[in-house]
C-alpha positions as CSV (number, residue, x, y, z in Angstrom):
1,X,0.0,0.0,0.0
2,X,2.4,2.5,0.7
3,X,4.7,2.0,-2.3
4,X,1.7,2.0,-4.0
5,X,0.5,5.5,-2.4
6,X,4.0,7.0,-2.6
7,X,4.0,6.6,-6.7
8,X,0.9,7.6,-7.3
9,X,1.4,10.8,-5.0
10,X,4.7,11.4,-7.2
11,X,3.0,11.3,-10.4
12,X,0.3,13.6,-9.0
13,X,2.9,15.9,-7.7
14,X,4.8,16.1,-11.1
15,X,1.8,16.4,-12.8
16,X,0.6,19.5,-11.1
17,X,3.6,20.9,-10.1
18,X,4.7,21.1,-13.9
19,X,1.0,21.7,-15.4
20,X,1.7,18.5,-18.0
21,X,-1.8,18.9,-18.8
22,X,-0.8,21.9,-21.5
23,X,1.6,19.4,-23.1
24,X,0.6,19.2,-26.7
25,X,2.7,16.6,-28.2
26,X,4.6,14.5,-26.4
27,X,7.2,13.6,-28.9
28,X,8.5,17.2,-28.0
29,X,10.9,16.9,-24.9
30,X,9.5,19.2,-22.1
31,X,12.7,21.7,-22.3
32,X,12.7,22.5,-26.0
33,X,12.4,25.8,-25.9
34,X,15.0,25.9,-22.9
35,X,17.5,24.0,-24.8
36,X,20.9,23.9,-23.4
37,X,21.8,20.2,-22.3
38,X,17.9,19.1,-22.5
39,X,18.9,19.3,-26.2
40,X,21.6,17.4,-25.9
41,X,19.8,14.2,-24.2
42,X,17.9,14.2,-26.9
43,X,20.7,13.9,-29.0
44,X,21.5,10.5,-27.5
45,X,18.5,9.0,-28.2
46,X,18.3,10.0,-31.1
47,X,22.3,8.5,-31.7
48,X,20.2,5.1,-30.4
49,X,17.6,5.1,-32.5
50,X,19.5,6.4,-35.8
51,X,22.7,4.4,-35.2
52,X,21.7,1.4,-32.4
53,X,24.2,3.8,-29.8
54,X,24.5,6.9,-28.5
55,X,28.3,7.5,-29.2
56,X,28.1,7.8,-32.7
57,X,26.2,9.7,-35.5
58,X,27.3,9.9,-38.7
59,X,24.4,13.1,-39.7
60,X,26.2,15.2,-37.2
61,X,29.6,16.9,-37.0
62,X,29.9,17.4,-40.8
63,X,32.4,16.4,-43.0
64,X,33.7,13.1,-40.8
65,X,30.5,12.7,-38.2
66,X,30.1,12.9,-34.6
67,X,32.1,10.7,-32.1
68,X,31.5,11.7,-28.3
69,X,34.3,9.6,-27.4
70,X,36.0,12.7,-26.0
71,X,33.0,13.1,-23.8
72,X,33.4,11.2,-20.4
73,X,30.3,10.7,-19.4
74,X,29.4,7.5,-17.1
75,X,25.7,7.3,-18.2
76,X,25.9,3.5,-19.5
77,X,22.8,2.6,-17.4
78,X,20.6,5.6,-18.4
79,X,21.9,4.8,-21.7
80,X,20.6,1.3,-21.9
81,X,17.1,2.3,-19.8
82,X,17.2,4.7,-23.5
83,X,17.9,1.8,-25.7
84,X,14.7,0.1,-23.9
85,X,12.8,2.8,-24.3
86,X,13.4,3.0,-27.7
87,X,11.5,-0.3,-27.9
88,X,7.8,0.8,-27.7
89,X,9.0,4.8,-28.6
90,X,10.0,6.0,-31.7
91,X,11.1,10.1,-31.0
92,X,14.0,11.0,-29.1
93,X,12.1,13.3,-27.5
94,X,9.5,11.1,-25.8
95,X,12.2,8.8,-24.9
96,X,13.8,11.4,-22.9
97,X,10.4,12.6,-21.7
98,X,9.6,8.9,-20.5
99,X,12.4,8.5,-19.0
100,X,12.3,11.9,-17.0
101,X,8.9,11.0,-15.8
102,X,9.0,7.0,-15.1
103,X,11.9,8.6,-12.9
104,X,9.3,10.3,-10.5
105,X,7.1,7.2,-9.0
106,X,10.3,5.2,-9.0
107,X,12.0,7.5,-6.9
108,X,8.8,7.6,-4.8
109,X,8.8,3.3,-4.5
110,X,12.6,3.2,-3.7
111,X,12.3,6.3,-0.7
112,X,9.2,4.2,0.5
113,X,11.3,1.8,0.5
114,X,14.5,3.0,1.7
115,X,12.2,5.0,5.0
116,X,11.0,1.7,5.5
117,X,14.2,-0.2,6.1
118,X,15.4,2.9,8.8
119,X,12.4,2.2,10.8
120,X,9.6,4.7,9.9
121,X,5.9,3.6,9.5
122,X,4.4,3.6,5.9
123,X,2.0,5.8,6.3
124,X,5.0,8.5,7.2
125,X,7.5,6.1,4.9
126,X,5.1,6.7,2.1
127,X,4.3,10.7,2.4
128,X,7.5,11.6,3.0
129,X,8.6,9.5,0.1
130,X,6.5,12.0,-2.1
131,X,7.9,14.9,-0.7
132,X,11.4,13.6,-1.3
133,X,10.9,13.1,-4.8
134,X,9.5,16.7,-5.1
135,X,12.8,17.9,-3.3
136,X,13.9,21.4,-5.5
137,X,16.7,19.7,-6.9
138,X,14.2,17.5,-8.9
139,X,11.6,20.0,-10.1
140,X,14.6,22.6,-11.1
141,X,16.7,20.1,-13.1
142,X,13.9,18.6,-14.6
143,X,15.1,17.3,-18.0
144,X,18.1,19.6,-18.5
145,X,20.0,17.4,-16.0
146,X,18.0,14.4,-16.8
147,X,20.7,11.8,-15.1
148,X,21.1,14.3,-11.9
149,X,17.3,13.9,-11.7
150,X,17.1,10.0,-11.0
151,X,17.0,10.6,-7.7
152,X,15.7,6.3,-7.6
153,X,19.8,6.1,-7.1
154,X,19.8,8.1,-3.5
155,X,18.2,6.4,-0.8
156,X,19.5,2.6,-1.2
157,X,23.1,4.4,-0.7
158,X,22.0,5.8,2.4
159,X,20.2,2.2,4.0
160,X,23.7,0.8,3.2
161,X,25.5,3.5,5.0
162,X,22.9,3.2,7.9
163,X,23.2,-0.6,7.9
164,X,27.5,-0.6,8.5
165,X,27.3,2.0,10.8
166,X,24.7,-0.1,12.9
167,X,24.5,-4.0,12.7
168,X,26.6,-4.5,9.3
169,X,25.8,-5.9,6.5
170,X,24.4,-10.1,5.3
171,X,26.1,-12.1,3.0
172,X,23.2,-11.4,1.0
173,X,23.1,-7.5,1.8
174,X,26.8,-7.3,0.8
175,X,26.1,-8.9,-2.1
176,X,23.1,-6.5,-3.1
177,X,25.2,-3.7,-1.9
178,X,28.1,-4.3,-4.0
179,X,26.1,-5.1,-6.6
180,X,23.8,-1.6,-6.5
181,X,27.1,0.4,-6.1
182,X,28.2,-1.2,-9.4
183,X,25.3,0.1,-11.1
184,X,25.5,3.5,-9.3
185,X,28.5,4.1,-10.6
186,X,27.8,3.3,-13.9
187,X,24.8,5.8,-14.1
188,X,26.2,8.8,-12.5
189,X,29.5,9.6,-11.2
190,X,28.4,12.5,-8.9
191,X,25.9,10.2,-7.1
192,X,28.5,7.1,-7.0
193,X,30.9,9.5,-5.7
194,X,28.6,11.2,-3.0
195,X,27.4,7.8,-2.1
196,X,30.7,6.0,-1.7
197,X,31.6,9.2,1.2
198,X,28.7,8.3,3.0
199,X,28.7,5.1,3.0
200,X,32.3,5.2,4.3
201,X,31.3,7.4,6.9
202,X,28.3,5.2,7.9
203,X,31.3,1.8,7.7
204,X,33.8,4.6,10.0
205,X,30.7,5.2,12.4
206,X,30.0,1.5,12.8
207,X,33.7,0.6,13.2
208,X,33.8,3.3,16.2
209,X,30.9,2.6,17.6
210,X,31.0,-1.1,17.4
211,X,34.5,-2.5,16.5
212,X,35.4,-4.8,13.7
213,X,37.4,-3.6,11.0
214,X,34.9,-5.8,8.3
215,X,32.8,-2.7,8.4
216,X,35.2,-0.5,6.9
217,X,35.9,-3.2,4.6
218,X,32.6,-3.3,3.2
219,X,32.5,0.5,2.8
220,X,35.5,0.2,1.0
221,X,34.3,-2.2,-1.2
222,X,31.3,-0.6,-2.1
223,X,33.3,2.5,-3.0
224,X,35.6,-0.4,-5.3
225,X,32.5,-1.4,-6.9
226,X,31.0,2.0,-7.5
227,X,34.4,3.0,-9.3
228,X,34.7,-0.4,-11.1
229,X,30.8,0.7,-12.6
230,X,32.6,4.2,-13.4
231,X,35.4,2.8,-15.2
232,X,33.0,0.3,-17.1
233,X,31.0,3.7,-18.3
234,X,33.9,5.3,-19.1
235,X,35.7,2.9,-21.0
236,X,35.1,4.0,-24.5
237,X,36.4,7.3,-23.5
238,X,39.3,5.9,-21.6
239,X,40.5,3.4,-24.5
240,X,39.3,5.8,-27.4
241,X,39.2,9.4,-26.1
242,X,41.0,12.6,-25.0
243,X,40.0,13.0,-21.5
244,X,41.9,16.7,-21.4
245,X,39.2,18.4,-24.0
246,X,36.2,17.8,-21.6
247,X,37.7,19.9,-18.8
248,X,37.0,21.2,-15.0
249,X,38.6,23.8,-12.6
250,X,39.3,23.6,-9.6
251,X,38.2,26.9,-8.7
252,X,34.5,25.7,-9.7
253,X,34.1,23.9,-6.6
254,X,34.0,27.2,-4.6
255,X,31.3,28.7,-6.9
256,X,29.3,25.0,-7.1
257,X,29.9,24.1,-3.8
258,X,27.0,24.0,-1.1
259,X,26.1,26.8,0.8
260,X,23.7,26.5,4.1
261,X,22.0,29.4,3.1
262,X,20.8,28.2,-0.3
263,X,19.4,24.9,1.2
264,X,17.9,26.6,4.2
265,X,16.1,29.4,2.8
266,X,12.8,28.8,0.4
267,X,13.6,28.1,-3.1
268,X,13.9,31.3,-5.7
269,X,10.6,31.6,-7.1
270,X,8.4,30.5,-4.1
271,X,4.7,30.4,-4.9
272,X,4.4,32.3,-2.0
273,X,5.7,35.6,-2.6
274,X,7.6,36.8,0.8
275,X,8.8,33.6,0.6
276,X,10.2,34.1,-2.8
277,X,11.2,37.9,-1.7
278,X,14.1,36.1,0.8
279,X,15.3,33.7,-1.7
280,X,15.7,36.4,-4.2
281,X,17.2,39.1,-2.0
282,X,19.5,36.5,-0.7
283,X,20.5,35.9,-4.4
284,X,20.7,39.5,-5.5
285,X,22.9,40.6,-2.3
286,X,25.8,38.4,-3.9
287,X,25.8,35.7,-1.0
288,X,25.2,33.0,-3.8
289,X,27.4,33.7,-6.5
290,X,27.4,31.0,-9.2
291,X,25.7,29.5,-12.0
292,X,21.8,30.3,-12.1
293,X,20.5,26.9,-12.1
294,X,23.3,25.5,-9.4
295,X,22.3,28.2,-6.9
296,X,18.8,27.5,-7.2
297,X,18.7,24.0,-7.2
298,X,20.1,22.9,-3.7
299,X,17.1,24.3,-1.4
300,X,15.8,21.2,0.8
301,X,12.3,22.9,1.6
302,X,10.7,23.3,4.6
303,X,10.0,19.8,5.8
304,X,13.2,18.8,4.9
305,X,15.1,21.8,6.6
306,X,13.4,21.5,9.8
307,X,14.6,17.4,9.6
308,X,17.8,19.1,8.7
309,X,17.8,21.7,11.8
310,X,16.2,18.4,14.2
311,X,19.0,16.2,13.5
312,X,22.3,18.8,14.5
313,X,20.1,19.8,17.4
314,X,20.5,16.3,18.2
315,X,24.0,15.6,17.2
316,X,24.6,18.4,19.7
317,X,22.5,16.8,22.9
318,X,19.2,17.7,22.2
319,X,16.3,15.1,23.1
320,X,13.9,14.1,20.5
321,X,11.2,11.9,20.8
322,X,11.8,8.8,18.6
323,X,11.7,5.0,18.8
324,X,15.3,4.4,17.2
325,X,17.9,7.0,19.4
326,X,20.3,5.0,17.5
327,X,19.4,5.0,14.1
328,X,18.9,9.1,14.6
329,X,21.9,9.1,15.8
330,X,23.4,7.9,12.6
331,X,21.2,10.1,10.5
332,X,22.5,13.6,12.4
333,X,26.2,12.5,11.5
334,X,25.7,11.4,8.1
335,X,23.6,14.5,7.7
336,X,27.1,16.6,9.3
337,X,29.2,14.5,7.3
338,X,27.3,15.4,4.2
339,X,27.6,19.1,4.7
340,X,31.2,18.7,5.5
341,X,31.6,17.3,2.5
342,X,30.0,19.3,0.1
343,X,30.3,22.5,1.9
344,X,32.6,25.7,0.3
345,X,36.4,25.3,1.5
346,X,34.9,21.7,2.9
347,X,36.0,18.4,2.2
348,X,35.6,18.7,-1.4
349,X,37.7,21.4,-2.4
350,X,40.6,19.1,-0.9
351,X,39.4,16.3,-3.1
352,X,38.7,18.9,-6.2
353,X,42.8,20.3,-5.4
354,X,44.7,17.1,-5.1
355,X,42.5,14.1,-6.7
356,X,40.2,15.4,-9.4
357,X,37.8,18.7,-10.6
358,X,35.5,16.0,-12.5
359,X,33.2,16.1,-9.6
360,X,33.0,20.0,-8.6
361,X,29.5,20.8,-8.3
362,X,29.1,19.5,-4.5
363,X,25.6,21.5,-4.2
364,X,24.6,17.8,-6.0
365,X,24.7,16.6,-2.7
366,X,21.4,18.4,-1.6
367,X,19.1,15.2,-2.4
368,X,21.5,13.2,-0.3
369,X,20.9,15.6,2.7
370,X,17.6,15.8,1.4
371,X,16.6,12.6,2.0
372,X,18.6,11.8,5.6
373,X,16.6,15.1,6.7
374,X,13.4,13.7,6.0
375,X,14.0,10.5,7.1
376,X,15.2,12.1,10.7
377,X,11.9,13.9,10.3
378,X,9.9,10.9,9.7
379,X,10.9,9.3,12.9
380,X,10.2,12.0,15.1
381,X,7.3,12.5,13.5
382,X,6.1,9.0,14.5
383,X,7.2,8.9,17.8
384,X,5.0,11.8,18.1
385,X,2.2,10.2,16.8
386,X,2.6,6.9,18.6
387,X,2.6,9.3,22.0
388,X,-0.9,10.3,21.3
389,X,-4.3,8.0,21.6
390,X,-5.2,9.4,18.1
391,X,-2.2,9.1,16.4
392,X,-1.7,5.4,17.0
393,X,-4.9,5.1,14.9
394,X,-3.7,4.1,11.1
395,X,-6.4,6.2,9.6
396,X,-4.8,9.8,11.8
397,X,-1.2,8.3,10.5
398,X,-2.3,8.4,6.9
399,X,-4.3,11.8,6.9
400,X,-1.0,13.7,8.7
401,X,1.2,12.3,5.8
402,X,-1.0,13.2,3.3
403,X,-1.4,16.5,4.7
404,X,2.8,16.0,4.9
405,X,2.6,15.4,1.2
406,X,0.4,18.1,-0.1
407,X,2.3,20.9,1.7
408,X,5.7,19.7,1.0
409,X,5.2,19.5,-2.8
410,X,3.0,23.0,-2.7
411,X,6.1,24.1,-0.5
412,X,9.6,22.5,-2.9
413,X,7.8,23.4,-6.2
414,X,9.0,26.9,-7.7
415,X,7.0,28.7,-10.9
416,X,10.3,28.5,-12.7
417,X,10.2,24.7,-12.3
418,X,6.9,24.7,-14.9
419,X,8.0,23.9,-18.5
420,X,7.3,27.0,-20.7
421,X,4.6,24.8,-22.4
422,X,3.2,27.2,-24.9
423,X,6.7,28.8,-26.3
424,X,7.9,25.0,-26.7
425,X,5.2,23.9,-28.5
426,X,5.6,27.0,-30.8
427,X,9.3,26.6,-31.2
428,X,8.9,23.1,-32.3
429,X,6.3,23.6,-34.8
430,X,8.5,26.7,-36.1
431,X,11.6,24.7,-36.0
432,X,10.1,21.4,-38.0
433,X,8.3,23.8,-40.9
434,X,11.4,25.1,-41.7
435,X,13.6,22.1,-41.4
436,X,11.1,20.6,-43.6
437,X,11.1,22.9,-46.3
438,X,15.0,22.6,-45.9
439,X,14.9,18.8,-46.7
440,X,12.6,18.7,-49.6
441,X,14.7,21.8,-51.2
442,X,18.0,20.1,-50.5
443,X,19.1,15.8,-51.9
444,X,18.8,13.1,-49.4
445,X,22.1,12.9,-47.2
446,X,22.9,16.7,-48.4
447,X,25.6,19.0,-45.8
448,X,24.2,21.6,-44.3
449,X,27.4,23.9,-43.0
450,X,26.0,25.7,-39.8
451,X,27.2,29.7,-38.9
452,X,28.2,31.1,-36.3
453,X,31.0,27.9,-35.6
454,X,30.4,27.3,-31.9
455,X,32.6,24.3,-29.7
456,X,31.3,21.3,-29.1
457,X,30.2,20.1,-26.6
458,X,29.7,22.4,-24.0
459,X,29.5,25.7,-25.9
460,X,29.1,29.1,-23.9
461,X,26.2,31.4,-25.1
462,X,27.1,33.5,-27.8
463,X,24.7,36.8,-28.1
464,X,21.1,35.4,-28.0
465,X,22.1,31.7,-29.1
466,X,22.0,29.2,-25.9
467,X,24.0,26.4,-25.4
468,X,23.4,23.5,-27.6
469,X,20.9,25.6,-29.5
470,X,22.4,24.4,-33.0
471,X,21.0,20.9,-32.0
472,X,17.4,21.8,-32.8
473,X,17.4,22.2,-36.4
474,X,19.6,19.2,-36.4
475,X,16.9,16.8,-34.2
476,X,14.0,17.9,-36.2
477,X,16.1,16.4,-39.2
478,X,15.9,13.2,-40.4
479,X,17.9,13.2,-44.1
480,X,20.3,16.1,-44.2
481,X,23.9,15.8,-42.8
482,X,24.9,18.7,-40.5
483,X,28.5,20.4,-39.8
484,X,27.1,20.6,-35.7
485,X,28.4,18.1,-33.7
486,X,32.3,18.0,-34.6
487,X,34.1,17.0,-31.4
488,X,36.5,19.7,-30.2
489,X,40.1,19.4,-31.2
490,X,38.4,16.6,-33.6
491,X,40.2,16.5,-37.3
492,X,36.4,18.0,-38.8
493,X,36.3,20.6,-35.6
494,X,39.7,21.7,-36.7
495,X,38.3,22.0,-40.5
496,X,35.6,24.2,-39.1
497,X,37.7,26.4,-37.5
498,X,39.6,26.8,-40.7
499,X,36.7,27.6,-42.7
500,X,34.9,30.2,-40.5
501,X,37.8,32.7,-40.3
502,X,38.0,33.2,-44.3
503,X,36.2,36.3,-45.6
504,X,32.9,34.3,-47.2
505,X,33.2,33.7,-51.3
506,X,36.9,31.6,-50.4
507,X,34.4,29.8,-47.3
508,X,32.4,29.5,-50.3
509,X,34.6,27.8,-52.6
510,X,35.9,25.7,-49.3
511,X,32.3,24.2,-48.6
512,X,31.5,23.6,-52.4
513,X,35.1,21.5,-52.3
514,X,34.4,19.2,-50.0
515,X,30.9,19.0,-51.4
516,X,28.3,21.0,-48.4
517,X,25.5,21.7,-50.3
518,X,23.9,24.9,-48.0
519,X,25.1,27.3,-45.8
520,X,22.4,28.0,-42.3
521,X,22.7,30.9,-40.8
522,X,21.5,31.8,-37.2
523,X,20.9,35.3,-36.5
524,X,21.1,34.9,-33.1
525,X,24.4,33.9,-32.8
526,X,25.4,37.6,-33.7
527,X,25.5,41.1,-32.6
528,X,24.3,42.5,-35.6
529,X,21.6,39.7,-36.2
530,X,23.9,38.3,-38.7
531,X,22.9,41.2,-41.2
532,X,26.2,41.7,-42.6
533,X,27.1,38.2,-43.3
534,X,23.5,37.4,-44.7
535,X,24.2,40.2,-46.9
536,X,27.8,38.6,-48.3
537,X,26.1,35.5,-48.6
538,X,23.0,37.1,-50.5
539,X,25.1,39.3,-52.8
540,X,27.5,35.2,-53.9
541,X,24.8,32.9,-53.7
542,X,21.3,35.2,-55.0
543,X,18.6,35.8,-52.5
544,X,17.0,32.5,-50.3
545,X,13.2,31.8,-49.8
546,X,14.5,29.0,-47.0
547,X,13.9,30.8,-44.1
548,X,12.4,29.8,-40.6
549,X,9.4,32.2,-40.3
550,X,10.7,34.0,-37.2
551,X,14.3,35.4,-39.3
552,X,16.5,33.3,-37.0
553,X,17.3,30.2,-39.2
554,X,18.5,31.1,-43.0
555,X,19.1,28.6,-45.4
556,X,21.3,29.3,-48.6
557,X,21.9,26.4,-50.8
558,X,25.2,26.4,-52.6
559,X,24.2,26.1,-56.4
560,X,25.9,27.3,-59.1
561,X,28.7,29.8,-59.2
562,X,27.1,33.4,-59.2
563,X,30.4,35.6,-58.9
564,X,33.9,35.1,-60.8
565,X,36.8,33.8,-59.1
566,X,34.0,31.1,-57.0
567,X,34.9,27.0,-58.1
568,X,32.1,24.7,-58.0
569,X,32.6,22.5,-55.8
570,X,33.3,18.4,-57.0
């Protein structure tokens, strides 16, 4: 009953919270008009369903394809839950929209789960298990940070941790543990990496507390197993690829790190307006310098703060009512340990100076806390209950969490977490008429040169063009070949650099040589709207009807030579 409850309370939650009741076609990923990396998940499923992988594509990166070999990222298990996706689903974009939102009631089933095993009732297991699935972290990333947002991988890290630091583990639960952190690693190295800390700390705790070095032994080999599923991910890359051009500084970790004032106060955009008043004076005083979406991501809510605030009251010899002293004991220093880690100037910024800057963003950690602050919460909660005549009665139990569950998800979900529903269902209508028209003007398999050149992956903005945003003519493509897509320092990225810098009838003559057949231009990718190069490019190549009917996308299809001194191209 109360995984049961807890995923259907999820669904109802994401449903509301994001208004998927304006969605108009659900082939259309719910960050379209958002782009950025959003775009890019699509752009590995669509690598799956064009090529049977996500690694390779040979419509993209123009003249020799793409190859994200360079790109270390451990998604191997995401990639495969893709591949089955792709199954029943033929667009990219409702396999990333699937997988976003099957994410939501199975993070709700696992948390049910996970409160379960530390001791909490199922009523309380099961609404606080809705509220941790609508934790800020998930409504903000949503499907721009698709993998950070199966937050399914969180709480079985934290019952291991638990376990070692109180009564170790089974044959069987080492087995299940090893085999979990495996997996863990394989699907996100942040999480494996956050989870491998903590579970150390819970195998430290039980080795204090309760002797026996096995403990430690088993956190240790958990953190083996979760970098064995790492490497496994990574392997392509690591046989294949230059790990240098995907790079991180260690100076990120100070602007990425976690801050107690982000996860304490309310989340920017509140739908209660004082409420978002703090958050957004807060911001706008400079105390949470950063990226946008980093600094607004890591706020735990107000259930989950006060769990927060209960456990170091605690830690610090504060009584609580609760059945399980111990097991709250565990939670308060797991809940320290996570801050101490992730904090700025913390833990992490030693690991970010003298191991790796791969994992710098250590605000990620918020769901971790997250979820060990509601789960402190849930068992005071209960002891209070169980100390009153009414609250021993199932049905009181179940109307408190529900009530629990209403007002955490009406609390942790922010206006700016709502997809912009109509502009993306505009923008992809806009953006498939004119790549239409593109591919019935232009032969099957033509190459389509795209201007401004921008790096890839991982471009910054340039002028009004987003990152990634070169990816959406490309996915709403299904014949042409596109010059987007080349990986940096790649030998067709290094060709693109070349061709970009000449003044435009010798980029001409280039493109016709190694037989493009149209130049795209994207307006927004300049200061001046692209005006003066649109005019070069009218004045060589005669005037173009292929145009997207907002100005931004021009197509001009290199035909015949119109001015002396251009070469047709072989």
């Amino acid at each position: 009953m109360a995984f049961l409850l807890a995923a259907l309370g999820s669904v109802a939650v994401v449903f509301w919270a994001q208004e998927l009741w304006r969605v108009q076609d659900w082939r259309m990923p719910l960050s379209w008009h958002q782009g950025g990396d959003a775009l890019f998940n699509v752009l590995l499923a669509q690598n799956i369903e064009e090529t049977g992988w996500y690694q390779e594509n040979p419509r993209l990166g123009a003249p020799a394809g793409l190859e994200l070999y360079d790109w270390p990222g451990a998604i191997l298990v995401p990639m495969v839950g893709f591949k089955l996706l792709g199954v029943v689903l033929d667009a990219p974009g409702g396999i990333v929209n699937a997988y976003y939102l099957l994410g939501w009631p199975l993070a709700a089933i696992v948390a049910a789960w996970a409160l379960l095993k530390l001791g909490i009732r199922p009523p309380m297991a099961a609404g606080l298990a809705v509220v941790f699935t609508a934790l800020p972290a998930h409504m903000l990333r949503g499907e721009p940070h698709l993998f950070l947002a199966t937050l399914a991988l969180v709480p079985p890290a934290l019952v291991v941790a638990h376990a070692l630091a109180r009564d170790g583990l089974t044959p069987g639960g080492r087995a299940w543990s090893l085999a979990f952190a495996f997996l863990l690693g394989a699907s996100d190295a942040y999480y494996g990496f956050f989870a491998s800390a903590l579970v150390l700390v819970g195998g430290a705790i039980g080795w204090m507390t309760r002797g026996g070095i096995r403990r430690l032994l088993d956190a240790c080999g958990f953190g083996l197993a979760a970098t064995a599923g790492l490497v496994v991910a990574i392997l392509p890359t690591l046989l294949y690829g230059d790990r240098s051009l995907v790079s991180r500084s260690e100076a990120d970790a100070g602007i990425l790190g976690l801050k107690l004032g982000q996860i304490l106060l309310p989340v920017p955009g509140h739908r209660f307006r004082p409420f978002a008043d703090v958050a957004e004076r807060y911001i706008s005083a400079g105390s949470a310098p950063g990226l946008g979406g980093e600094s607004h991501v890591s706020a735990l809510g107000i259930l989950a703060t006060l769990g927060f605030l209960a456990l170091l009251a605690y830690l610090f010899g504060a009584r609580l009512p609760t059945s399980s002293p111990e097991t709250l004991t565990v939670l308060a220093r797991l809940s320290l340990a996570a801050v101490l880690l992730g904090t700025v100037g913390g833990f992490g910024s030693i690991f970010v100076t003298f191991v790796s800057a791969q994992i710098r963003a250590y605000n990620r950690i918020s769901v971790f806390l997250g979820f060990i602050a509601l789960a402190g919460l849930g068992l005071v909660l209960d002891a209070i209950l169980e100390r009153t005549r009414a609250g021993r009665r199932p049905a009181v139990a179940w109307v408190v969490a529900f009530i629990l569950a209403i007002f955490g998800a009406w609390d942790q979900s922010a206006r700016a977490a709502i997809p912009r529903h109509d502009l993306n269902a505009s923008a992809w209508a806009l953006d498939g008429d004119w790549v239409a028209r593109a591919e019935v003007a232009l032969p099957h398999g033509a190459k389509v040169f795209q201007l401004p050149w921008v790096p890839f992956p991982e471009s910054p903005a340039a002028e009004r063009q987003f990152n990634y945003d070169w990816l959406r003519p490309v996915l709403r493509s299904h014949s042409l070949h596109w010059s987007y897509g080349a990986m940096k320092q790649s030998k067709s990225d290094l060709w693109q650099r070349s061709i970009v810098v000449l003044p435009a009838e010798e980029m001409i003559a280039r493109l016709r040589a190694e037989n493009f057949a149209a130049v795209v231009l994207d307006r927004w990718g300049y200061a001046d709207q692209g005006e003066k190069l649109a005019g070069e490019l009218t004045g060589l190549l005669g005037p173009t009807e292929i145009e997207s009917s907002d100005r931004r996308w021009i197509l001009f299809a290199l035909g015949e030579r119109t001015s002396p001194g251009l070469e047709s191209g072989s």
